[in-house]
C-alpha positions in Angstrom: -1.2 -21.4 1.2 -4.6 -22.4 1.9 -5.4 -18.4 2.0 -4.0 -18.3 -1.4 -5.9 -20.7 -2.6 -9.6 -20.1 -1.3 -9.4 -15.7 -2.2 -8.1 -17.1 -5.9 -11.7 -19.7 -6.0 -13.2 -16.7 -4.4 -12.7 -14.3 -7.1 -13.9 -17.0 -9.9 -17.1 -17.4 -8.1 -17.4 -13.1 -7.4 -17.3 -13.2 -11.1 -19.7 -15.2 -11.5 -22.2 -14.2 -9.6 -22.2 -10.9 -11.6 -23.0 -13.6 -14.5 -26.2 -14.9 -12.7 -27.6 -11.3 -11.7 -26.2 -12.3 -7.7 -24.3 -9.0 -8.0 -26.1 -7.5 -4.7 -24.7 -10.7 -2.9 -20.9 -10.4 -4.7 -19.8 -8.0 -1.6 -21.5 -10.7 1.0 -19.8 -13.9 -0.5 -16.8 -11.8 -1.0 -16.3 -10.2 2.7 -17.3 -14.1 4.3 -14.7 -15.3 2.2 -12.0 -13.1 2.9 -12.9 -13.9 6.4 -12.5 -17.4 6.0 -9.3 -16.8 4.4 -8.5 -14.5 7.5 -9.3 -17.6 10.0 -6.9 -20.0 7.6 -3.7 -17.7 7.9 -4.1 -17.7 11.4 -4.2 -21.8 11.7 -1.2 -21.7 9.8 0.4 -19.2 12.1 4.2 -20.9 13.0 4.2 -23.5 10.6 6.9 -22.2 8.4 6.0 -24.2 5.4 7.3 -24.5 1.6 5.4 -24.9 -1.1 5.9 -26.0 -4.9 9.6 -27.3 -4.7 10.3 -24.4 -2.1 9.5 -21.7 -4.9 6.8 -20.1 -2.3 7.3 -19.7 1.3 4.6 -18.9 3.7 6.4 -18.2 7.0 5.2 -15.9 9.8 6.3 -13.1 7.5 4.7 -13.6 4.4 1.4 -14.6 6.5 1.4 -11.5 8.7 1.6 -9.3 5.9 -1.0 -11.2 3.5 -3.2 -11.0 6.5 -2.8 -7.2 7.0 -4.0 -7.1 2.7 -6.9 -9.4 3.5 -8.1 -7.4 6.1 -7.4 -4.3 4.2 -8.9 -5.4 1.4 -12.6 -6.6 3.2 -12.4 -2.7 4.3 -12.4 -1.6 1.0 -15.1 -4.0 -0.1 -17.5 -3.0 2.4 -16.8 0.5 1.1 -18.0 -0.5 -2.4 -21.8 -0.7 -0.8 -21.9 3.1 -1.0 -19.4 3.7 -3.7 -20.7 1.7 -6.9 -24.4 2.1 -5.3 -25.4 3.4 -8.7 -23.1 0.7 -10.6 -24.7 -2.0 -9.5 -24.1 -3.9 -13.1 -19.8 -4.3 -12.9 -19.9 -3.7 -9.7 -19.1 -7.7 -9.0 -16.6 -7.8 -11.5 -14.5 -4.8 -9.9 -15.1 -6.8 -6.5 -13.1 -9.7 -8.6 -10.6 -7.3 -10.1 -9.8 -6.5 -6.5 -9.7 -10.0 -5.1 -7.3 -10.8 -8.1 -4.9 -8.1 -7.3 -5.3 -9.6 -3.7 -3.8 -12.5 -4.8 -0.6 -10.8 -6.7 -0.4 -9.3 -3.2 0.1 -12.6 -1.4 2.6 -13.9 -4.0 4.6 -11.2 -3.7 4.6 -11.5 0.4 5.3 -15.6 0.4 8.0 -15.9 -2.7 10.6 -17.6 -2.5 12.0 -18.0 -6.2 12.3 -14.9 -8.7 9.9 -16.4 -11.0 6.9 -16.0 -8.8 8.1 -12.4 -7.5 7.4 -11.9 -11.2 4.2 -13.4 -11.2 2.9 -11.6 -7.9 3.6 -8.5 -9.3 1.7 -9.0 -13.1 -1.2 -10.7 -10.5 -1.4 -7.4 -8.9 -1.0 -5.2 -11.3 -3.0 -6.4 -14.3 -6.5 -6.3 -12.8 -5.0 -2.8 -11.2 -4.7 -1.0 -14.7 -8.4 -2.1 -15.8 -9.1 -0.5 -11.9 -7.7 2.2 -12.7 -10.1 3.1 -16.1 -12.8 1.2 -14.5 -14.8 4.6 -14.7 -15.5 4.8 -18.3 -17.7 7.7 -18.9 -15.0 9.7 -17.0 -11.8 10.7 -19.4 -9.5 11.4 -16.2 -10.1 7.2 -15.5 -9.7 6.5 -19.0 -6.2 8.6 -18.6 -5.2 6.8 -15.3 -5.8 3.4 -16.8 -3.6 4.0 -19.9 -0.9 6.0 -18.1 -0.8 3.3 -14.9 -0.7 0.6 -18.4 2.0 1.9 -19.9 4.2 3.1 -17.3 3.4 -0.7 -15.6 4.4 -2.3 -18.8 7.9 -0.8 -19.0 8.9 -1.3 -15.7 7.8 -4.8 -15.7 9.8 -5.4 -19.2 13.4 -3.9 -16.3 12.0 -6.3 -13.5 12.3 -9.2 -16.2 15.2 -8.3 -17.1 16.8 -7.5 -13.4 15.7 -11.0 -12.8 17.3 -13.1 -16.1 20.6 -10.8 -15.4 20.4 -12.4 -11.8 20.0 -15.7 -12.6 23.1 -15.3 -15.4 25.1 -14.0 -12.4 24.2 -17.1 -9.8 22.8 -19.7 -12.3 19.6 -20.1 -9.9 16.0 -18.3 -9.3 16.2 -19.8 -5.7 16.3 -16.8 -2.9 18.5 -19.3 -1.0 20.8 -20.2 -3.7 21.0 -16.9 -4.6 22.4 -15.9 -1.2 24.9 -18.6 -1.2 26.2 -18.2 -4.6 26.2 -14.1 -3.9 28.0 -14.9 -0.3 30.9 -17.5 -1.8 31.4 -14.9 -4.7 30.4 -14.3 -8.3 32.2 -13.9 -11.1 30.2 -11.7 -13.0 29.8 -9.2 -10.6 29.1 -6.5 -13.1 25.6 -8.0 -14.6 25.0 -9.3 -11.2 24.7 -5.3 -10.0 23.3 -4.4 -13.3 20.0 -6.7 -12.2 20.0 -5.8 -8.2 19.3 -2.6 -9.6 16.9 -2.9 -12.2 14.5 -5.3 -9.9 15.1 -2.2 -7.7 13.8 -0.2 -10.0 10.8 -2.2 -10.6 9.7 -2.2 -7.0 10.3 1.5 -6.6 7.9 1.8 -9.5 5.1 -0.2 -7.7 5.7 2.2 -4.3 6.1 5.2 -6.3 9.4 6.2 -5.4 11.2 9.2 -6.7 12.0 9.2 -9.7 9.5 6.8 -10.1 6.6 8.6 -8.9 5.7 10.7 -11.6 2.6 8.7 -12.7 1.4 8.2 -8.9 -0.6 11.6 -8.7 -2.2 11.6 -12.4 -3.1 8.0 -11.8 -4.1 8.6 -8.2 -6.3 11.6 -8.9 -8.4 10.2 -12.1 -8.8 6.5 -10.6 -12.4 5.8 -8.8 -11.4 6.8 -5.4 -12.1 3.2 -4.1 -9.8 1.6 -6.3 -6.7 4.8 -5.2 -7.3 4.0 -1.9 -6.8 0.0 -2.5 -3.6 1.1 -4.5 -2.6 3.4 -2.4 -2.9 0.6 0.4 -2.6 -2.6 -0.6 -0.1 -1.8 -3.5 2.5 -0.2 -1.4 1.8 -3.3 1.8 2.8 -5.9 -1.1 5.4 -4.6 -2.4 7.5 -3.8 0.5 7.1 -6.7 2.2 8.6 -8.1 -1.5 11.5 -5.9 -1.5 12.2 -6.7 2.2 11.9 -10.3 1.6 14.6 -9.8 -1.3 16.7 -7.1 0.1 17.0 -8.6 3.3 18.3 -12.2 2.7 19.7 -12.6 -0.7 21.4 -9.1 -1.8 22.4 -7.9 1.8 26.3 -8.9 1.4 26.3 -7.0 -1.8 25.0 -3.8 -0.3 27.6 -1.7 -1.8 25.9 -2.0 -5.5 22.1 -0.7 -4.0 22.5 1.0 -0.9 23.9 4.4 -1.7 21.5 4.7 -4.6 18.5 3.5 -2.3 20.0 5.9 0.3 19.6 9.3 -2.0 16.5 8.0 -3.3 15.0 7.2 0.2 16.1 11.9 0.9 14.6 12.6 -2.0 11.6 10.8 -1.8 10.8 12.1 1.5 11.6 15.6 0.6 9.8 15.8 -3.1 6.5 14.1 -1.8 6.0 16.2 1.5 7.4 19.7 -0.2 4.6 18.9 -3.7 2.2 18.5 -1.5 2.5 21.7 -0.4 1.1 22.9 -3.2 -1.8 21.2 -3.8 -5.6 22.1 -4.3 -7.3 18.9 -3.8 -7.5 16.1 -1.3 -6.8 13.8 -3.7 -3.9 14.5 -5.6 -2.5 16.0 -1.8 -2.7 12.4 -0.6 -1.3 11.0 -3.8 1.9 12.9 -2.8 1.4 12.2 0.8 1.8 8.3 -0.2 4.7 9.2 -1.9 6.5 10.9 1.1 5.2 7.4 3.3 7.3 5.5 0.7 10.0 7.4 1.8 9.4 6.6 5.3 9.1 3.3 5.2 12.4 3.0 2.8 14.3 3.7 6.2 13.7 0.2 7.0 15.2 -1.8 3.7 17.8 0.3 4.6 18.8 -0.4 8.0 17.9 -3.9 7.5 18.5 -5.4 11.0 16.1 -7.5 13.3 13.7 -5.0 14.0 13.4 -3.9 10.1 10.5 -6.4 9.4 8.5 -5.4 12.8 8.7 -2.3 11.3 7.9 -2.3 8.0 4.7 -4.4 9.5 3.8 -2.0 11.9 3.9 1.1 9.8 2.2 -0.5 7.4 -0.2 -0.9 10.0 -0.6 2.4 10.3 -0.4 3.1 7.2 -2.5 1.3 5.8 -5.8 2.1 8.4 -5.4 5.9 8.3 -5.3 5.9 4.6 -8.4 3.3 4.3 -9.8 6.2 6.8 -9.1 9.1 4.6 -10.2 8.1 1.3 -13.0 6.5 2.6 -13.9 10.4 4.6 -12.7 11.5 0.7 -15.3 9.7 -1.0 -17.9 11.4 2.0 -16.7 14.7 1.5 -17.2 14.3 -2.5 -21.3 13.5 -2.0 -21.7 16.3 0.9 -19.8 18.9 -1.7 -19.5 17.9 -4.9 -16.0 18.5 -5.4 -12.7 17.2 -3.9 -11.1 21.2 -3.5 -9.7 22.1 -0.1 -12.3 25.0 -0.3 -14.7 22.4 -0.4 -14.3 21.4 3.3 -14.4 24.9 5.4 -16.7 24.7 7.8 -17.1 20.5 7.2 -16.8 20.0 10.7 -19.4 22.6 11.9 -21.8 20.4 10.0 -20.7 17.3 10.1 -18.6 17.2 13.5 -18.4 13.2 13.6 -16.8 13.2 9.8 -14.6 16.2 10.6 -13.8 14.3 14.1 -12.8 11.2 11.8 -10.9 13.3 9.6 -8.7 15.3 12.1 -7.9 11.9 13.4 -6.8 10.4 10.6 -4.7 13.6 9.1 -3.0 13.5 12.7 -2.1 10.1 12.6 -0.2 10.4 8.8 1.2 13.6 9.9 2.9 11.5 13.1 1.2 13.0 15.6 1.0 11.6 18.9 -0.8 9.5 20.2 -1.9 8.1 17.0 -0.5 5.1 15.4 1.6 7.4 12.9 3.6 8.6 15.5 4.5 5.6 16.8 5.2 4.0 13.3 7.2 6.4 12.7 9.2 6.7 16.2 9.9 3.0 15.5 11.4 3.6 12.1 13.6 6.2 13.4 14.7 4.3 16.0 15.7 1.1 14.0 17.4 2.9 11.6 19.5 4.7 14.2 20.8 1.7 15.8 22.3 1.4 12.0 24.3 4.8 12.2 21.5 6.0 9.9 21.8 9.6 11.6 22.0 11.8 8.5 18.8 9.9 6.5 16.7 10.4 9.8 17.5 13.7 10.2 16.0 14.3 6.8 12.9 12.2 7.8 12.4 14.3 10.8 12.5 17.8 8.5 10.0 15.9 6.2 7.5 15.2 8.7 7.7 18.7 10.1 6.9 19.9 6.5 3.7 17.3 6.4 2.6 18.2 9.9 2.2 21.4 7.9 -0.1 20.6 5.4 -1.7 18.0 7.4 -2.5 20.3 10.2 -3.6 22.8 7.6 -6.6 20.6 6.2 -7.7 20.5 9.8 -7.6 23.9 10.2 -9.9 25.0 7.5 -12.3 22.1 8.6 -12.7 23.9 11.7 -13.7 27.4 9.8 -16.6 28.9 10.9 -17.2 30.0 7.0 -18.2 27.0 4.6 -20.9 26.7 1.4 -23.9 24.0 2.5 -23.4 20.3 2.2 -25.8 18.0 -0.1 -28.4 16.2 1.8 -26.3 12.5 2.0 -27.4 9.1 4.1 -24.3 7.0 4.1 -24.9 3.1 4.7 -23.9 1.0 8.0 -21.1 -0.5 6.1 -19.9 2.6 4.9 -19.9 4.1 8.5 -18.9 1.1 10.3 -15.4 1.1 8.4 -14.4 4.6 8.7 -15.6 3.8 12.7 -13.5 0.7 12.5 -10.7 2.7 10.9 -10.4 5.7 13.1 -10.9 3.4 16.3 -7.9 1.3 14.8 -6.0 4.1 14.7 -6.2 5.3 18.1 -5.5 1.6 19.3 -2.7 0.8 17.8 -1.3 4.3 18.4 -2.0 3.7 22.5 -1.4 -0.4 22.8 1.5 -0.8 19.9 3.3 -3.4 22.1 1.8 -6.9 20.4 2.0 -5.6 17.0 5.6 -4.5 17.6 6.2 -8.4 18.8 4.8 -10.1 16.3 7.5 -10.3 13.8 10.9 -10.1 16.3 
């Protein structure tokens, strides 16, 4: 809670020093304080404690997983030294934007009543839509924003209602008192289902789910790339971690209403993001659809729901979460050296620049699940929990999607290695900048080769 409270103060004072021309020192003050928020969640590590007449809960859980979006997020920031270099003048309030968000993020990890998994998610997603058109000479960005708006706005208006439809059914916004009044049996079963699944819906919206993914690669591609990494990161870290928290306790004994549906959605989702991204032309919009096809993967785990779902979902996020960091940060490289985001654009990238193309073929390998990166590992472990649930059919389908991604992924690598390639644009990238694609890529090879602590940490 403590966390909570010092990245919410943190953002006020980010913002402010934009207001007294500090905005080279925003990024400093924000990074220190992130890692003072860092140091706080770990104090609080076992101390299972409730907060605000039990509405927010900040067990082992909810602190593993805001720690995993603090860390992402200080990433990200230390990108920002390279990426608003020439946007010097908002660049402190886009720093706050994200440390807002940051907060939703939490919320949504450590609630414990339905009125503050409402809350978390507007947290998150307000400052995200202003993210989104942050770039506002750029008509793509302007696009994003509205479309990421609009599409936010509706969803949230079913989440509301998911939630009052919930709370008609049990008479309480309590997660416990919801399980107990679900477990000695409702009367209105009916509107009790009806809500499940429209709170369902809202949460597939926030991981772009199909067929809730529509605005994911629009939104994806014409957002700064900085701020589609942090959605494509901390967005999709949040927001599972909320529908676990959910799923998990209070609607698992009424499985029958939003399991089959989650279980065709899960297929499809893995099959419509790995088979689009096929077809794709730029890095951009192929990773857009490659977080869509993740979504997927890490759906395996709200549905098998056992004791090992949580480790799971943690570790793949995990993995998840660094590789992509990895990628859009080696995105945002390739865009300087070239110009252009096209896969054209990086034949031959590794001939020039064999330490990018080196951090690149990593990080690809790991999201395509190869070993011995952390992908593969994530991935194993999702396979495996959900096969101790009888899961057999919707893994099977997970294994034919990753074979299609290993395609595409592979593919990128490929063309890297080219001998032919245009010239790249003379480009000094900043310590920061290198030291978190460094940080990333090591990360990745780590966790893939020593996974045994993470795996432990939420059993």
């Amino acid at each position: 809670m403590n966390a909570l409270i010092l990245i919410s103060l943190l953002g006020i004072s980010v913002l402010f020093a934009g207001i007294f021309n500090l905005k080279n020192k925003s990024i400093y003050l924000a990074v220190l304080g992130l890692i003072g928020a860092l140091g706080l969640n770990c104090m609080a590590w076992g101390t299972d404690t409730l907060y605000y007449n039990d509405m927010v809960h900040f067990d082992n859980f909810a602190l593993a997983f805001s720690s995993l979006m603090i860390v992402t997020t200080g990433l990200i920031l230390l990108l920002g030294f390279h990426f608003y270099r020439n946007n010097e003048d908002s660049s402190a309030d886009l720093f706050a934007l994200m440390l807002f968000a940051l907060v939703g993020g939490i919320c949504l990890v450590s609630y414990n009543h339905l009125a503050v998994l409402f809350i978390g998610i507007e947290i998150l997603s307000i400052p995200l839509y202003i993210l989104a058109g942050s770039n506002r000479n750029k008509l793509a960005s302007n696009e994003a924003g509205m479309k990421y708006f609009l599409m936010g706005a509706f969803t949230s208006g079913f989440l509301l209602m998911g939630i009052a439809l919930v709370f008609v059914a049990t008479g309480t916004f309590h997660l416990n008192e919801i399980t107990q009044a679900i477990s000695a049996g409702v009367e209105n079963e009916g509107i009790l289902m009806v809500g499940i699944l429209l709170i369902l819906s809202g949460f597939l919206f926030k991981v772009a789910a199909v067929p809730f993914h529509f605005w994911a690669p629009d939104v994806y591609e014409g957002s700064p790339t900085l701020v589609t990494g942090f959605m494509a990161t901390i967005v999709k870290t949040a927001a599972f971690a909320g529908l676990y928290r959910l799923f998990q306790g209070s609607f698992a004994s009424f499985e029958g209403v939003w399991y089959d549906a989650l279980w065709v959605i899960t297929a499809l989702t893995l099959l419509a993001g790995n088979i689009t991204a096929l077809y794709q032309t730029g890095i951009k919009r192929l990773l857009a659809y490659s977080s869509i096809s993740h979504a997927g993967y890490m759906m395996l785990a709200i549905l098998a729901l056992n004791t090992e779902a949580a480790g799971a979902i943690f570790f793949y996020s995990i993995a998840y979460s660094i590789s992509t960091i990895a990628a859009f940060a080696i995105l945002i490289a390739i865009v300087d050296l070239k110009g252009t985001d096209t896969l054209d654009s990086i034949r031959g990238l590794a001939r020039r620049k064999p330490l990018l193309g080196f951090a690149l073929a990593v990080t690809f390998l790991s999201l395509a699940g190869i070993p011995p990166m952390a992908g593969f590992i994530a991935k194993y472990f999702l396979f495996k929990t959900a096969i101790e649930m009888n899961l057999i059919w919707i893994v099977i389908v997970a294994v034919i999607s990753s074979i299609i991604g290993a395609y595409y992924y592979l593919r990128v690598i490929a063309m890297m290695y080219q001998k032919e390639g245009d010239d790249v644009n003379e480009m000094t990238f900043g310590t920061a900048f290198l030291s978190v694609i460094a940080i990333a890529v090591a990360g990745t090879l780590v966790v893939g080769l020593f996974p045994e602590q993470l795996l432990s940490i939420l059993k």
